[in-house]
C-alpha positions in Angstrom: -22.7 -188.2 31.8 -19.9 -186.0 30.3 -17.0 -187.7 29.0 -15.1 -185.1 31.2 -16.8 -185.7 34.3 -14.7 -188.9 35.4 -11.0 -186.7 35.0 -12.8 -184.1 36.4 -13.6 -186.1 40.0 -10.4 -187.9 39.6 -8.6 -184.2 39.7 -10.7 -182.5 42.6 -10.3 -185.7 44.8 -6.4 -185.4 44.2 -6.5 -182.0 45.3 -9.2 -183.1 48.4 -11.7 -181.1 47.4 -14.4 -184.0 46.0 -17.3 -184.2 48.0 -18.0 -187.7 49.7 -20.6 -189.2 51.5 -19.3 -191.0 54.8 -21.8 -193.6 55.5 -21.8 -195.7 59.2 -23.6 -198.2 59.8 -24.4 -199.8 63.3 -24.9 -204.4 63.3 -23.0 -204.4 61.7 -20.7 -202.0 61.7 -19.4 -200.6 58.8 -18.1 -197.2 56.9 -18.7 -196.7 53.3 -17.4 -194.0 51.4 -19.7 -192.5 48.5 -18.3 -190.5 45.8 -15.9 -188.7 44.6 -18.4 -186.0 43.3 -17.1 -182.4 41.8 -20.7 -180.6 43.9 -22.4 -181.4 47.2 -25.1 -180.6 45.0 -24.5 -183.6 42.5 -23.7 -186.0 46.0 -27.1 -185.6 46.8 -28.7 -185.7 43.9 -27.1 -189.0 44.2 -27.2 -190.1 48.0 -30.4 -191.1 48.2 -29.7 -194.2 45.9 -27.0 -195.2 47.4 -28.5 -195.2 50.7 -31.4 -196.7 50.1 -28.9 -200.0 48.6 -27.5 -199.5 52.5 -30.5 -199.8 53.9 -31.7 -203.0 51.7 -28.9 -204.4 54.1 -30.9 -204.0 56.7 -28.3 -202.4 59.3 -29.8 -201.9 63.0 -29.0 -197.9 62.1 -27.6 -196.0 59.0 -26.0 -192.3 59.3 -24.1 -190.1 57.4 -22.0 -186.8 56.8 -20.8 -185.3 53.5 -17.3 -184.3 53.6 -15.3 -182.7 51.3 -12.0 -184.5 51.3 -9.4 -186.8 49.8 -10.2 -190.6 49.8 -8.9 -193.7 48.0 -9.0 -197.1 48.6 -11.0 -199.0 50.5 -13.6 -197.2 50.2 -15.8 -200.0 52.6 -14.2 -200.1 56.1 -15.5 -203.3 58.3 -15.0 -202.9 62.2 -12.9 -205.5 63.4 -13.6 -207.1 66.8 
């Protein structure tokens, strides 16, 4: 990976234009947040990795959207209830 890559995401998320995955999963439920990536290209080159960690989790059902936005911290979101 570029040495530039890293400033690069950090500067399109400040602006919210980063590309990110928004994961939800159902039993239990929970939202992850994948990225920040520079192309929707590069998020899913990427995505199927990350999903396939989800789904080692064994949720009762994993779906997704990719947004391009601004995000920060936390980046895993449990339902509370």
């Amino acid at each position: 990976m570029s040495p530039l890559i890293r400033p690069l995401r950090s500067i399109a998320n400040g602006f919210g234009v980063a590309w990110w995955a928004r994961v939800q999963t159902t039993g239990p439920d929970v939202t992850y947040w994948f990225g920040p990536f520079i192309t929707r290209r590069g998020l899913e080159q990427e995505l199927s990795s990350f999903l396939d960690d989800i789904a080692s989790e064994q949720p009762g059902s994993v779906s997704h959207s990719l947004v391009r936005t601004r995000r920060s911290e936390p980046l895993t979101i449990a339902a509370e209830g």
